[in-house]
ROSE-4610 file (N, C-alpha, C; in Angstrom, 1 decimal, always signed):
// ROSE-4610
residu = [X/X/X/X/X/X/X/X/X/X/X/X/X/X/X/X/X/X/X/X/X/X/X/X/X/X/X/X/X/X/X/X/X/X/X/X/X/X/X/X/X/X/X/X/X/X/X/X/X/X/X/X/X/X/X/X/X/X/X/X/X/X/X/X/X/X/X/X/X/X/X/X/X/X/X/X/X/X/X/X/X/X/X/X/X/X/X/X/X/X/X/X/X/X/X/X/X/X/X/X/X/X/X/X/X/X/X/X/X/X/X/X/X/X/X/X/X/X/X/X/X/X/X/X/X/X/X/X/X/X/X/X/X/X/X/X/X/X/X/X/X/X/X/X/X/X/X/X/X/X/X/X/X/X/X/X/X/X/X/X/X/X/X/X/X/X/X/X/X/X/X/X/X/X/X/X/X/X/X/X/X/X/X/X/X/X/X/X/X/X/X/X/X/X/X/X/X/X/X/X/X/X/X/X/X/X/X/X/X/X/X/X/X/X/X/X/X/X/X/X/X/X/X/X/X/X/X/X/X/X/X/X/X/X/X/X/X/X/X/X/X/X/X/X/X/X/X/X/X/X/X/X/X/X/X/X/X/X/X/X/X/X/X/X/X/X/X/X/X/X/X/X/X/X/X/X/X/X/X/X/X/X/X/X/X/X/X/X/X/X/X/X/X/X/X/X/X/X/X/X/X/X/X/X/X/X/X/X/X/X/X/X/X/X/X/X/X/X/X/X/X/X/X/X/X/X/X/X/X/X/X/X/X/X/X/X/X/X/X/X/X/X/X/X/X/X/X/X/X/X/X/X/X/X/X/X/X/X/X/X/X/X/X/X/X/X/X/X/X/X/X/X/X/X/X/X/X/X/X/X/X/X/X/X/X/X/X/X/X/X/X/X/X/X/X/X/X/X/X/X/X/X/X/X/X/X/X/X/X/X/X/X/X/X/X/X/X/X/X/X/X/X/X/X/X/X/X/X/X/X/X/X/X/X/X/X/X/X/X/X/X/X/X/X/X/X/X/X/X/X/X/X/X/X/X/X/X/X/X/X/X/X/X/X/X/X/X/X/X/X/X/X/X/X/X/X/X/X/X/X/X/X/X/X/X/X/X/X/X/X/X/X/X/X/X/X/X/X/X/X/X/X/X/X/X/X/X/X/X/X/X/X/X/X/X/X/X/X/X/X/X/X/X/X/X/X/X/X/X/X/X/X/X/X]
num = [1/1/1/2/2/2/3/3/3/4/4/4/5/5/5/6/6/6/7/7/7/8/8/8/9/9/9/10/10/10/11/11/11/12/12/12/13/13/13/14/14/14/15/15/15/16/16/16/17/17/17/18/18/18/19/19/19/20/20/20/21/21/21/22/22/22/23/23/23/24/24/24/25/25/25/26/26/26/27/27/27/28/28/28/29/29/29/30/30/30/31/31/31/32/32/32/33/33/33/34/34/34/35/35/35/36/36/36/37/37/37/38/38/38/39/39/39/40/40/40/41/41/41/42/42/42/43/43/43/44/44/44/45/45/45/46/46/46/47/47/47/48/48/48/49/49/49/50/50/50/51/51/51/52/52/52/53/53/53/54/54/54/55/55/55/56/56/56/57/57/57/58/58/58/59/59/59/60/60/60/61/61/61/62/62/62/63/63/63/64/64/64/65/65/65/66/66/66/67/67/67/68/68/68/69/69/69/70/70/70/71/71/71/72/72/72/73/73/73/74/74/74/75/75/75/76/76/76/77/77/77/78/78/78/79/79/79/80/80/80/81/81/81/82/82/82/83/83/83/84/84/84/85/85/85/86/86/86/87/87/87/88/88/88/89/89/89/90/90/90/91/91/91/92/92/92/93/93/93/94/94/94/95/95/95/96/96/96/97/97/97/98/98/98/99/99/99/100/100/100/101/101/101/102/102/102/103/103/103/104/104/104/105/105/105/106/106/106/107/107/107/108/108/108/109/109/109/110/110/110/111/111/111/112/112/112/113/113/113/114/114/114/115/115/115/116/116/116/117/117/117/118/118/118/119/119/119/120/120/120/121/121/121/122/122/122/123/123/123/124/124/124/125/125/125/126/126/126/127/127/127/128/128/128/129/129/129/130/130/130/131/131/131/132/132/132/133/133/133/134/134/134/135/135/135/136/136/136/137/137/137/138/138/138/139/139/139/140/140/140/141/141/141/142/142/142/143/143/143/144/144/144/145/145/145/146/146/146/147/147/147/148/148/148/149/149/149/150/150/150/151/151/151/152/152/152/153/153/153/154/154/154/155/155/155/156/156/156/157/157/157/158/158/158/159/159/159/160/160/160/161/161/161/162/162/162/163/163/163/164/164/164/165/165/165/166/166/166/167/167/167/168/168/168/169/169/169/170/170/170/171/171/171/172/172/172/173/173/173/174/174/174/175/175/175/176/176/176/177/177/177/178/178/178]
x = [-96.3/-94.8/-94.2/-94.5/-93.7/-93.9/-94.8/-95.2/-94.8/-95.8/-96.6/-98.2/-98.2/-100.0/-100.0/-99.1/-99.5/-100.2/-99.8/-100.2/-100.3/-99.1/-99.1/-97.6/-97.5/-96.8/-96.9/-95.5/-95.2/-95.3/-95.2/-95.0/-93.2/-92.8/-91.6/-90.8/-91.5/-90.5/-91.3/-90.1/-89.8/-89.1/-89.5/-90.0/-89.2/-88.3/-88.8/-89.2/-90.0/-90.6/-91.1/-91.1/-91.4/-92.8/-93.4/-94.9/-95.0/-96.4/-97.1/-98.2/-98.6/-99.9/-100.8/-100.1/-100.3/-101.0/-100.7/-101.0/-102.5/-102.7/-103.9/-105.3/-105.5/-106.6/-107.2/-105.8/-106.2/-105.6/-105.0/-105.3/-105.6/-106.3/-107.1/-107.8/-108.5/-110.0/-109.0/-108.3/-107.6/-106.9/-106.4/-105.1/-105.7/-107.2/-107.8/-108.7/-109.0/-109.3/-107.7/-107.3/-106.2/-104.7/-104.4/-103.0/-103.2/-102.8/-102.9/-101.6/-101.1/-100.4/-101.2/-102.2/-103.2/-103.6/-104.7/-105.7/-104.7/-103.4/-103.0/-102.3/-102.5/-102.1/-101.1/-100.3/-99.4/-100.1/-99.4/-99.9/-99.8/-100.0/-99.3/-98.0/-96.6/-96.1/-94.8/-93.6/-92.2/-91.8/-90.9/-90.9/-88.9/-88.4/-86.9/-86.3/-86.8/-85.8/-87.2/-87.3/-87.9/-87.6/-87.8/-87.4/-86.3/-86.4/-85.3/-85.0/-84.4/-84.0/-85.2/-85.1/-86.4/-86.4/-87.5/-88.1/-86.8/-86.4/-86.1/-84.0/-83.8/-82.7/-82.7/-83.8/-84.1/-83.9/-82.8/-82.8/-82.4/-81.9/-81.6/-80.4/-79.8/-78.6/-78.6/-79.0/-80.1/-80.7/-81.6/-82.4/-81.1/-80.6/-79.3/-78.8/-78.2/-77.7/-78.2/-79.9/-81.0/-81.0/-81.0/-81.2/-79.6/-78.8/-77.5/-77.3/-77.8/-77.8/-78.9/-80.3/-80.9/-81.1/-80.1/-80.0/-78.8/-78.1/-77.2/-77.9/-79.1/-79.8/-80.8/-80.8/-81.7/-83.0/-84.0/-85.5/-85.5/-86.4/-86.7/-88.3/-88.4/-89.5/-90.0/-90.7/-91.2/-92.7/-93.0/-93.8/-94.4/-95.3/-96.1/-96.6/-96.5/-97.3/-97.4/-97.0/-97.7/-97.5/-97.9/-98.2/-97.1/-96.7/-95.7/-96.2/-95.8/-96.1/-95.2/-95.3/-94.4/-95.6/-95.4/-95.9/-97.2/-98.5/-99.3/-99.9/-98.6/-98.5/-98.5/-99.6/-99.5/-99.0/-98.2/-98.3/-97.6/-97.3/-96.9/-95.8/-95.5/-93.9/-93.3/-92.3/-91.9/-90.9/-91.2/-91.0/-89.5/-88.8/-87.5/-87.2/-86.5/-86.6/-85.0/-84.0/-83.1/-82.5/-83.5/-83.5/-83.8/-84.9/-85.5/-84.1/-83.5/-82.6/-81.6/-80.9/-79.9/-80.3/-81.4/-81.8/-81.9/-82.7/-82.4/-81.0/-79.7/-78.4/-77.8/-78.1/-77.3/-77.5/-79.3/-79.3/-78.9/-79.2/-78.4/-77.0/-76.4/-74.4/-74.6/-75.1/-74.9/-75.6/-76.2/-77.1/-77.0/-75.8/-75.9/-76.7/-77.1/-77.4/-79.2/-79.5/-80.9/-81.3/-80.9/-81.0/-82.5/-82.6/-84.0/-84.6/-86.2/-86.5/-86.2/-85.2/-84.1/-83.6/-83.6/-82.1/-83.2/-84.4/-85.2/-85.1/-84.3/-84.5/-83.6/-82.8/-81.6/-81.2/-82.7/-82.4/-83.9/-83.3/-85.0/-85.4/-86.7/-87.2/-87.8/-87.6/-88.3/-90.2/-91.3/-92.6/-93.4/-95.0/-95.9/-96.9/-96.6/-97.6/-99.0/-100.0/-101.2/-102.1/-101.6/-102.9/-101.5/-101.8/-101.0/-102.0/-101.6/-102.0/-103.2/-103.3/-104.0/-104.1/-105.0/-105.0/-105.1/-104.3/-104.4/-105.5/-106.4/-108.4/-108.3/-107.8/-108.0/-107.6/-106.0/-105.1/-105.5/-105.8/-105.9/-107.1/-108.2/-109.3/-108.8/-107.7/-107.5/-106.5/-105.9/-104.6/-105.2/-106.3/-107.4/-107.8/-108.5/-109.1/-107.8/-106.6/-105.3/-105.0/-105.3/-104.4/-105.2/-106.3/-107.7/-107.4/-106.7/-106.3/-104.2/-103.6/-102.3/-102.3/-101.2/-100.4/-100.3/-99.6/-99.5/-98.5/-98.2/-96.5/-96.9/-95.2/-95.2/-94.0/-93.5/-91.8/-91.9/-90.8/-90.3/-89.6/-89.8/-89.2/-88.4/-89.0/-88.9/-88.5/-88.0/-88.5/-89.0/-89.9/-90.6/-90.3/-89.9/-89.4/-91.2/-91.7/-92.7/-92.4/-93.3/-93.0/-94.6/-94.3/-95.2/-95.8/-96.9/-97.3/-98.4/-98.1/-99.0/-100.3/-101.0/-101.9/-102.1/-101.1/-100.9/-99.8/-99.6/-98.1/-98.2/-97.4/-97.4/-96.1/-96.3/-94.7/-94.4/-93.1/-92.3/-91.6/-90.5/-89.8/-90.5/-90.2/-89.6/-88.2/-87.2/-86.3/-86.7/-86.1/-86.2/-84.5/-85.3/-84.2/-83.5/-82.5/-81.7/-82.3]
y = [-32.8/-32.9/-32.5/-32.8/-32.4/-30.9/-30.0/-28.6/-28.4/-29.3/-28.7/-29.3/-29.0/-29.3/-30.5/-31.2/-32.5/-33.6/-33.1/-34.4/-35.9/-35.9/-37.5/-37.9/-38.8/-39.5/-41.4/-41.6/-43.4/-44.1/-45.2/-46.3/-46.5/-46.5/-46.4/-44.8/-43.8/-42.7/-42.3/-42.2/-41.7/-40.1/-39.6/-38.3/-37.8/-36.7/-36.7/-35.8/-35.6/-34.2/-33.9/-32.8/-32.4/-32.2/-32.8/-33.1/-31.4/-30.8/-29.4/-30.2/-30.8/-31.1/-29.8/-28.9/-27.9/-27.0/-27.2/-26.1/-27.0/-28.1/-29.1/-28.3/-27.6/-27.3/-25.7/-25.2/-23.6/-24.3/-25.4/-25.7/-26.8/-27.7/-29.2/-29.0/-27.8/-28.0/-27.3/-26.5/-25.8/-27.5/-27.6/-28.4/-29.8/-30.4/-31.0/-30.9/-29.7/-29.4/-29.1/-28.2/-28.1/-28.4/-28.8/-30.0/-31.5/-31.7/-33.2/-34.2/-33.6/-34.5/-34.7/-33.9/-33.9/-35.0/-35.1/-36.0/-37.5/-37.7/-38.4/-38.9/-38.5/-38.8/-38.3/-37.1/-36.5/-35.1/-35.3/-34.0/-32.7/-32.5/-30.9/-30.7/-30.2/-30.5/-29.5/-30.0/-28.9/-29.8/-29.7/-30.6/-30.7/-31.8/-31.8/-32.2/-32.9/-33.2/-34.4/-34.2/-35.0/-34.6/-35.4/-36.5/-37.4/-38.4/-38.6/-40.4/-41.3/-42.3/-43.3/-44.4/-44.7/-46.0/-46.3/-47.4/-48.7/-48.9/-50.0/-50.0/-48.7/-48.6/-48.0/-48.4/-48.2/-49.1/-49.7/-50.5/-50.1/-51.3/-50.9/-50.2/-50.0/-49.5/-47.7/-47.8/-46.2/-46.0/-46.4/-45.6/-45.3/-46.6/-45.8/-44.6/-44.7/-43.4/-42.1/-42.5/-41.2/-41.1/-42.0/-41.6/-40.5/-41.3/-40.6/-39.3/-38.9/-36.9/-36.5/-37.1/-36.2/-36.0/-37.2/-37.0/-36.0/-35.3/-34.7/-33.1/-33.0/-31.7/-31.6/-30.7/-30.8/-30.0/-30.0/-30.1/-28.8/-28.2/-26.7/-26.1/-25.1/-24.2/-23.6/-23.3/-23.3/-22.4/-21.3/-20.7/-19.9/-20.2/-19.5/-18.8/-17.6/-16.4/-15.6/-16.0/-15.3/-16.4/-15.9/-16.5/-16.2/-17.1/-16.9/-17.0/-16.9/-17.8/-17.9/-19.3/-19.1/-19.2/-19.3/-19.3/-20.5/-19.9/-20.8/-21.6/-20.9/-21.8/-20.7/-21.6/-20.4/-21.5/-20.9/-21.8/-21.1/-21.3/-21.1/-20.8/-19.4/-19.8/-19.9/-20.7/-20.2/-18.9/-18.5/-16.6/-17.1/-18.3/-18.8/-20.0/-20.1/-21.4/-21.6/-21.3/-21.5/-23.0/-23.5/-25.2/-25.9/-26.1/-26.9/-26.7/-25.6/-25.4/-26.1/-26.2/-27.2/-28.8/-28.9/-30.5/-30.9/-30.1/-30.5/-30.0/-29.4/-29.1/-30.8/-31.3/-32.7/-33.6/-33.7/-34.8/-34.8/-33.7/-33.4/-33.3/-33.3/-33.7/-34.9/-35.3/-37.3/-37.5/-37.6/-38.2/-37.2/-37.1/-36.0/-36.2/-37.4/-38.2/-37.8/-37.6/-37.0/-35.4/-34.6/-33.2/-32.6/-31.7/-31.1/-30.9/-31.4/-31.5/-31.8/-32.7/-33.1/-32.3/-30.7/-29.9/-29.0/-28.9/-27.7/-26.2/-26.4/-24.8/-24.4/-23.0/-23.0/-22.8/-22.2/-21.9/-22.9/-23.6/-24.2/-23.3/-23.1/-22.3/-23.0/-23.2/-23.7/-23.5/-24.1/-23.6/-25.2/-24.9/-25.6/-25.5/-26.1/-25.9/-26.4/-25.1/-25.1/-25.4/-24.9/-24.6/-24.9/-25.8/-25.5/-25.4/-25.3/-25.4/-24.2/-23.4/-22.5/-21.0/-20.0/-19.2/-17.5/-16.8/-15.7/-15.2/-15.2/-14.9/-15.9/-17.0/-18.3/-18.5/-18.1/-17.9/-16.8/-15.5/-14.7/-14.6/-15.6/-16.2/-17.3/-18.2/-18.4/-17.9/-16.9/-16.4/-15.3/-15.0/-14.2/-15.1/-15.8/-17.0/-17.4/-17.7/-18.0/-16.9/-15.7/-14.6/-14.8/-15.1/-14.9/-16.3/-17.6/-18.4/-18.5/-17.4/-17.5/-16.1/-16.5/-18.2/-19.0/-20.4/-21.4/-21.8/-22.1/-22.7/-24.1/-24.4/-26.0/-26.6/-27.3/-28.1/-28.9/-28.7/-29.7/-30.9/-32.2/-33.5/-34.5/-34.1/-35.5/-35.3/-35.8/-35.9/-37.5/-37.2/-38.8/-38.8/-40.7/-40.9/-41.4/-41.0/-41.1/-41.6/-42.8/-43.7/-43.6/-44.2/-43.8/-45.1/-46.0/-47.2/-47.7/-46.6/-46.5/-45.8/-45.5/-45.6/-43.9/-44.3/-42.9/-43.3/-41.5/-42.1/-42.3/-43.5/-43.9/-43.8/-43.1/-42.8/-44.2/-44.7/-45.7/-45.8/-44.5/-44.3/-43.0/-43.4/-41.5/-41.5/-40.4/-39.8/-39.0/-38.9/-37.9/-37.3/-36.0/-34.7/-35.5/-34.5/-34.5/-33.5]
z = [+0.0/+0.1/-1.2/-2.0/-3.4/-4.2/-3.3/-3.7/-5.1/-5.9/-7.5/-7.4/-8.7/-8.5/-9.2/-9.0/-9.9/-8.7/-7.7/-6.6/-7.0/-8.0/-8.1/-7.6/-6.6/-6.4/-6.8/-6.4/-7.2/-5.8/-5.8/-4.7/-4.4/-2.7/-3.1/-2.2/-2.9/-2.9/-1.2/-0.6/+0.6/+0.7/+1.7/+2.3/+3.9/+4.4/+5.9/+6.3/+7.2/+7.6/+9.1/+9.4/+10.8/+10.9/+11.5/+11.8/+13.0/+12.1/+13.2/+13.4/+14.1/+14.9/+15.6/+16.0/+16.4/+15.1/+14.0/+12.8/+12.1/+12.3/+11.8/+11.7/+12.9/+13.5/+12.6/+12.3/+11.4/+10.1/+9.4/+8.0/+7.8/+8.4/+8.0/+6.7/+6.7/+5.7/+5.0/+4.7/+3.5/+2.6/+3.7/+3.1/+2.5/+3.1/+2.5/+1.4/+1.1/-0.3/-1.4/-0.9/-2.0/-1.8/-1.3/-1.2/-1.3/-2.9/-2.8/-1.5/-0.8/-0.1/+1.2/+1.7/+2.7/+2.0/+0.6/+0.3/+0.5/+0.5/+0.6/+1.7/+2.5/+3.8/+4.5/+4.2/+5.0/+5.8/+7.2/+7.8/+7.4/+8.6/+8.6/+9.0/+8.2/+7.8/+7.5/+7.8/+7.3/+6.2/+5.1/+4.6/+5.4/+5.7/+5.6/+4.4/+3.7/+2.4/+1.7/+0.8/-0.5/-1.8/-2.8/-2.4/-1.6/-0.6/+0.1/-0.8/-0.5/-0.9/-1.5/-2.3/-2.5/-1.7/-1.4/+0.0/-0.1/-1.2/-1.7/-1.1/-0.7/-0.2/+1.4/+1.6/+3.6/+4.0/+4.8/+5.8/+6.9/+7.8/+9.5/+9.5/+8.5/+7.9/+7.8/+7.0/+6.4/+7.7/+8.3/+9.5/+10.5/+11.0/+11.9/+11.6/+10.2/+9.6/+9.8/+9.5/+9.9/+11.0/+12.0/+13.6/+13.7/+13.5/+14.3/+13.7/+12.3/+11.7/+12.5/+12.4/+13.5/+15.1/+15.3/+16.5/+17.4/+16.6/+16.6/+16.8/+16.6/+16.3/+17.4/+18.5/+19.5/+19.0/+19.8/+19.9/+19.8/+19.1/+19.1/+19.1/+19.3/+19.7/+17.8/+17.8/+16.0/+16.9/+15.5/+15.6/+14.4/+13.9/+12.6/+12.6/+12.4/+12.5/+11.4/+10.4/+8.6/+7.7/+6.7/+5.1/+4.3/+3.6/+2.4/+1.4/-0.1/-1.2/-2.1/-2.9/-4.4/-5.3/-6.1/-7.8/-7.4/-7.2/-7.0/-5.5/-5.0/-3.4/-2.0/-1.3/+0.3/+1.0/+1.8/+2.9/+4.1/+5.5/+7.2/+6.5/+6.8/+7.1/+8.7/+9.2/+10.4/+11.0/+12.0/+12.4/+12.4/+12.7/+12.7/+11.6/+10.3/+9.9/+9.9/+10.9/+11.2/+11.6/+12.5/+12.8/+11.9/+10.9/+10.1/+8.6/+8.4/+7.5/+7.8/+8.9/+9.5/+9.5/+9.5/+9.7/+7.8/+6.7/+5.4/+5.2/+5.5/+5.2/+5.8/+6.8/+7.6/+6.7/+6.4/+6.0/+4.5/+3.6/+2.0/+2.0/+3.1/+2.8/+3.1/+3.8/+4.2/+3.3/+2.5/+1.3/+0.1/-0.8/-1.5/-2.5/-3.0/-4.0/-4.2/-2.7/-2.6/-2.2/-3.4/-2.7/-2.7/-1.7/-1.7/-2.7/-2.4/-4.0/-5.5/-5.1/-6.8/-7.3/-6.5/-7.0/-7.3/-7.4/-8.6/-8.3/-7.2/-6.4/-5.9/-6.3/-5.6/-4.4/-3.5/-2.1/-1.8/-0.5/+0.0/+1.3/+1.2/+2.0/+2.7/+4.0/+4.9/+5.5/+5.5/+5.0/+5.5/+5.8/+5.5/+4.7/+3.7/+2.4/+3.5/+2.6/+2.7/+1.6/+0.4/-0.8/-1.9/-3.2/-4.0/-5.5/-6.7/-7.5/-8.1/-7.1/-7.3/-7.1/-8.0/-8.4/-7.3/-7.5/-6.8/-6.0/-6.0/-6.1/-4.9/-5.3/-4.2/-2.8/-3.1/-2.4/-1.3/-1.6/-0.8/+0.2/+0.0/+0.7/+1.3/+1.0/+2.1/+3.3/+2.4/+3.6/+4.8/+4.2/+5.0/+6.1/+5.8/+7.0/+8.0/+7.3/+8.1/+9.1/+8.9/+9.4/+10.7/+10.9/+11.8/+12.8/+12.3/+13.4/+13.8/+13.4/+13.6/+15.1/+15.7/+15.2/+15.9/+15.5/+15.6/+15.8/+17.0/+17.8/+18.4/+18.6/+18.8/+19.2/+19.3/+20.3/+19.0/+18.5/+17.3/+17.9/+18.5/+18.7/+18.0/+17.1/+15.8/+14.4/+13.9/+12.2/+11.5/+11.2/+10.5/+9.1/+8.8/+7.3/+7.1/+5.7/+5.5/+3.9/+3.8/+2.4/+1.9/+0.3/-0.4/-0.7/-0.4/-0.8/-2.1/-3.2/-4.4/-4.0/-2.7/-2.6/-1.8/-0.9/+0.2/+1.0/+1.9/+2.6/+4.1/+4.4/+5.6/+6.4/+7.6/+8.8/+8.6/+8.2/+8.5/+10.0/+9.8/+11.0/+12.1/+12.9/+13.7/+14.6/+14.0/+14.3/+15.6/+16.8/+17.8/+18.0/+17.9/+18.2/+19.4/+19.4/+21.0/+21.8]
């Protein structure tokens, strides 16, 4: 979730994201060697906004608020059919990241306090990190193996708040689309 190569997260910091179940099966073994957010328990994965609030300001209060922005946003069709990268990083992009753009725009005006990624990027690119932290040589062995199982489509339902318990991250909530 946090696309750098530190793969350290705190206890606390909360996440939301669109779960690809569909995409698991062509990057499980990637993403389990080189994404520390796999080794720590998040799927396969869009990110909508992280950091999002920290655990300690989620209540029945906050989730309403999360239900009623995502509920406002109907269910969509998603489909990965190439590779992207930034500096270090491969990952899915989607052939449309028109929906998933609109779900982190809702929820970063209602929560301006928490913008995508803490601001570090002027445009967020919608994506499922596969591989981060590593080197060109690396990368391109795996975007080769990727090309050979895409692509990978799926019905977007949901978006899940996923919290960080010192240890690994666990779905708190799930949001469903309209």
């Amino acid at each position: 979730m946090a696309d750098d190569d530190s793969g350290e997260f705190r206890a606390g910091q909360t996440g939301l994201i669109v779960r690809v179940p569909e995409a698991e099966a062509a990057v499980r073994v990637w993403r389990d060697r080189l994404d520390p957010s796999a080794r720590a328990g998040v799927p396969a994965h869009v990110t909508v906004l992280f950091p999002f609030l920290d655990e300690a300001r989620i209540d029945s209060g906050t989730c309403a608020a999360v239900a009623e922005v995502i509920g406002r946003h109907p269910s969509f069709e998603t489909r990965f059919d190439h590779c992207g990268r930034f500096p270090g990083i491969l990952y899915l992009a989607p052939r449309s990241d028109e929906p998933f753009r609109r779900l982190t725009e809702a929820i970063a005006e209602r929560w301006p306090e928490a913008p995508p990624f803490g601001g570090r990027f002027a445009e967020v690119v919608p994506h499922l990190t596969v591989a981060q932290g590593q080197d060109d040589a690396v990368l391109d062995g795996v975007e080769a193996d990727l090309h050979r199982q895409l692509p990978v489509s799926g019905r977007v339902t949901s978006v899940d708040l996923m919290v960080h318990d010192g240890v690994r991250w666990q779905r708190r909530v799930c949001f469903g689309l309209r």
